[in-house]
MIKE-921510 format. One line per field, with one value per residue (C-alpha): residue in one letter; chain; x, y, z. Coordinates in Angstrom, 2 decimals. Example, Ala and Ser with C-alpha at 12.3 -4.5 7.8 and 13.67 -1.06 7.14 Angstrom:
! MIKE-921510
aa [A/S]
ch [A/A]
u [12.30/13.67]
v [-4.50/-1.06]
w [7.80/7.14]
***
This chain:
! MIKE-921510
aa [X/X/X/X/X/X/X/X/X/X/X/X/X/X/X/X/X/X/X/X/X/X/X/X/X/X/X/X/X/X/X/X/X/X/X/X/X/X/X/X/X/X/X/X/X/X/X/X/X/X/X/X/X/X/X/X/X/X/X/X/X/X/X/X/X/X/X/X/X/X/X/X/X/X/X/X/X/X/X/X/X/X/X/X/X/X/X/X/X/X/X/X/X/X/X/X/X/X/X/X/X/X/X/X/X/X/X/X/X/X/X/X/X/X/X/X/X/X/X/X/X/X/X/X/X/X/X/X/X/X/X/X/X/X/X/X/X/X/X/X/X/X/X/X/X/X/X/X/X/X/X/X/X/X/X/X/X/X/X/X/X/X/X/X/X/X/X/X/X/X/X/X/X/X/X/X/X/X/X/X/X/X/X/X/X/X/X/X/X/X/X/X/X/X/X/X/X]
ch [A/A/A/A/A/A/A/A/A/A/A/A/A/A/A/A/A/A/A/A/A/A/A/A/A/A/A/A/A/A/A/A/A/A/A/A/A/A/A/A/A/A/A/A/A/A/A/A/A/A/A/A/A/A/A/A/A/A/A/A/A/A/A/A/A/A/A/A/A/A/A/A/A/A/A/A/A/A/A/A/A/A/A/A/A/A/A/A/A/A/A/A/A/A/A/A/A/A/A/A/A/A/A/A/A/A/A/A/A/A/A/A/A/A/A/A/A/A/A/A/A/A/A/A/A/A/A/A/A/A/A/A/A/A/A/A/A/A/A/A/A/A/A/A/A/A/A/A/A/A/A/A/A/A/A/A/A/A/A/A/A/A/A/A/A/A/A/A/A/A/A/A/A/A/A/A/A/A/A/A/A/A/A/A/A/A/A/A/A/A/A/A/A/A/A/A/A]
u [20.36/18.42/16.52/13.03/11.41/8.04/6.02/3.10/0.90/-2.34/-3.51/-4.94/-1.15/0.58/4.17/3.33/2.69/5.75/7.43/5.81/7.37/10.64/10.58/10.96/14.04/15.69/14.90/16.16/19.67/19.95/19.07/15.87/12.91/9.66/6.63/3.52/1.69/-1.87/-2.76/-5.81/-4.39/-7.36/-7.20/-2.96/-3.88/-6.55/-4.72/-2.12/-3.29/-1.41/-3.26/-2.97/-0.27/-2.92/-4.89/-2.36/-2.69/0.97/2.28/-0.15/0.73/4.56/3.79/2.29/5.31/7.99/5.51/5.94/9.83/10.43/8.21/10.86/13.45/12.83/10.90/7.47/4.18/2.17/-1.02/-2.96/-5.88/-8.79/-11.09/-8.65/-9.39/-10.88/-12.10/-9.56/-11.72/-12.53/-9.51/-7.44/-10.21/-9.44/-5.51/-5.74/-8.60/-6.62/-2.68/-5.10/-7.11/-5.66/-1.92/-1.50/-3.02/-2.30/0.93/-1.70/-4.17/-1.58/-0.53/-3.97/-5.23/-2.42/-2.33/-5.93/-5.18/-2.09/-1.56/-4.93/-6.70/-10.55/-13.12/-12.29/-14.51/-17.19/-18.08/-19.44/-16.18/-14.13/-16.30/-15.29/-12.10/-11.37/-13.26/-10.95/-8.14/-9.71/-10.48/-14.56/-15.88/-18.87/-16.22/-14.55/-17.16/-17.79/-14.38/-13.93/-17.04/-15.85/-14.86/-12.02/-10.50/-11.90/-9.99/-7.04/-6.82/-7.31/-4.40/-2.41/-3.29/-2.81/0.37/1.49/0.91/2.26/5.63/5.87/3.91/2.19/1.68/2.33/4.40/6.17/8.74/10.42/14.21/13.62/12.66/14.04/11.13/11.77/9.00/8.02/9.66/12.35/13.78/14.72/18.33/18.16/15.54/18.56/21.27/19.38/18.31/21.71/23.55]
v [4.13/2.23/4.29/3.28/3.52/4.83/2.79/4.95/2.34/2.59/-1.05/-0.18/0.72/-2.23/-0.53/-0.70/-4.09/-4.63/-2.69/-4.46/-7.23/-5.91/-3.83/-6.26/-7.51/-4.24/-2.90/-5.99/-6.06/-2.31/-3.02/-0.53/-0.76/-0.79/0.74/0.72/3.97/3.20/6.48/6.80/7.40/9.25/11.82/12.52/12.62/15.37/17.13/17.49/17.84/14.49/11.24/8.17/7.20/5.62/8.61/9.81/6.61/6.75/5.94/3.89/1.43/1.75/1.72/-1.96/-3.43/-1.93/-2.95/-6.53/-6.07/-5.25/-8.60/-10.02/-9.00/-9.73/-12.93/-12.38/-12.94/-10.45/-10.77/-7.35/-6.21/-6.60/-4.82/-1.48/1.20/0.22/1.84/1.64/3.21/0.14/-1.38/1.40/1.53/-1.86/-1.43/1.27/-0.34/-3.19/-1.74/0.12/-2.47/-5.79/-5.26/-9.00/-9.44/-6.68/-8.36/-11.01/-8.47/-6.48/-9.66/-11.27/-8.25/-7.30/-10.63/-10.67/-7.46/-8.02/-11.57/-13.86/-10.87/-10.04/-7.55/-6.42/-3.12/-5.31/-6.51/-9.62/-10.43/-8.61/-10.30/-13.63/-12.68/-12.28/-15.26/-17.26/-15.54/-16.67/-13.06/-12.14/-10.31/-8.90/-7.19/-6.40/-4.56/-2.87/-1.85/-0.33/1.89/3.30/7.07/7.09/4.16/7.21/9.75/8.09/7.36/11.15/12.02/9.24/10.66/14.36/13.77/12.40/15.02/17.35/15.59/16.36/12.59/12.97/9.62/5.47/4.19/6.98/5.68/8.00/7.65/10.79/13.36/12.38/11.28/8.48/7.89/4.65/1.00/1.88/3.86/1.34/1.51/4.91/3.56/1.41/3.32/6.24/3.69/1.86/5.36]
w [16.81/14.09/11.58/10.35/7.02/6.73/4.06/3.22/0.82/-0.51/-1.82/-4.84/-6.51/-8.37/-7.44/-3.84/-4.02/-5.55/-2.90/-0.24/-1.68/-1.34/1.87/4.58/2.99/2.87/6.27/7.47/5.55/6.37/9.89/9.76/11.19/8.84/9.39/7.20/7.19/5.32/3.36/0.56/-2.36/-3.75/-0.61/-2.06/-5.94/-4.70/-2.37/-4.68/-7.55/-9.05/-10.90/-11.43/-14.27/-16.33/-16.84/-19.19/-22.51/-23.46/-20.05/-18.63/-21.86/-20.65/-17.01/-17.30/-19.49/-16.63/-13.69/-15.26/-15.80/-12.15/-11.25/-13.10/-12.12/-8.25/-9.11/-7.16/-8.88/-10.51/-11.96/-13.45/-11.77/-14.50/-11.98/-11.89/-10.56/-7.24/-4.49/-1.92/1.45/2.89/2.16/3.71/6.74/7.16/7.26/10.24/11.97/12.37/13.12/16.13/16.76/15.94/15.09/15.66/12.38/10.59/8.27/7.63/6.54/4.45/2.66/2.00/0.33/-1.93/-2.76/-3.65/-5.58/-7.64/-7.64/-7.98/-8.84/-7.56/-7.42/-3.96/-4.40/-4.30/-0.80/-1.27/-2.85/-0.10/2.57/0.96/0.17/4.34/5.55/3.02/5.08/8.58/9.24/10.80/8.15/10.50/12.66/9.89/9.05/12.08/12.37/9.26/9.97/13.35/13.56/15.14/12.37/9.85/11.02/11.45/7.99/7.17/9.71/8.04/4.96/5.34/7.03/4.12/1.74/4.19/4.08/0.11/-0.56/-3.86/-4.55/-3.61/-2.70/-0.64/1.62/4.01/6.08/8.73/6.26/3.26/0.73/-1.49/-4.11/-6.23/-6.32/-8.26/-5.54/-2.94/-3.79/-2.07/0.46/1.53/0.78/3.57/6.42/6.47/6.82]
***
């Protein structure tokens, strides 16, 4: 029986997007299937007490030279966000609203905005900017709007989220084979390794 990896993302990480960019490959040469789980990656960092690498100088100033090595080395683009940190609620809103709603478009979604966040970088915690940013895309920003305010799109993105943490995620990207937790992009060797076994 095929396995499936569990891609829990939050936008607003730069080694998510690099692992998004890397993901589809891998399920496919291990035949997996991949599954994105949207999760807030504020919600994790505060349920478990973790924070983002930057907060700490010293690695935040190494973090950015490796995130651009592992661009590199898998030859996609990457652009840093000037605008980091930004919100990611809407964003994340938007993600489940639409894999409930609209899963049709949800890839589309998933790819405009981390493009829009780590590759031709913009102010997407700004919603003029985000509004823009999804009209560009084709997408109705009005519903988009509507969607991301409707309850039950809010509390799936808590479940999502709490789930998470009570798996052992502590931060993005988390990817998971069955119950085996595989954290950051420079784990998808094991991610692999664990969904072609």
């Amino acid at each position: 029986m095929p396995k499936t990896i569990e891609f829990f993302f939050d936008f607003g990480s730069p080694t998510t997007y690099l692992a998004h960019t890397q993901l589809p490959r891998i399920a496919r040469e291990a035949g997996a299937a991949l599954v994105y789980r949207p999760m807030l990656l504020g919600g994790v960092f505060k349920a478990t007490g973790n924070a983002s690498p930057v907060m700490v100088p010293a690695k935040g100033r190494w973090m950015g030279q490796d995130i651009a090595r592992w661009a590199q080395r898998w030859c996609v683009p990457f652009t840093f966000n000037p605008h980091f940190p930004i919100n990611t609620l809407t964003l994340m809103r938007g993600a489940v609203g639409l894999q409930l709603r609209q899963p049709e478009d949800f890839a589309r979604y998933v790819d405009t905005v981390f493009h829009a966040m780590w590759v031709a970088p913009r102010n997407l915690g700004d919603a003029t900017v985000l509004a823009q940013t999804l009209r560009d895309a084709g997408f109705d920003a009005d519903a988009f709007t509507a969607l991301v305010g409707d309850a039950e799109v809010k509390a799936q993105l808590i479940a999502n989220t709490d789930e998470a943490v009570a798996r052992g995620a502590f931060g993005a990207p988390s990817c998971f084979v069955g119950n085996e937790l595989f954290f950051g992009q420079d784990r998808l060797d094991f991610v692999r390794e664990a969904a072609g076994r």
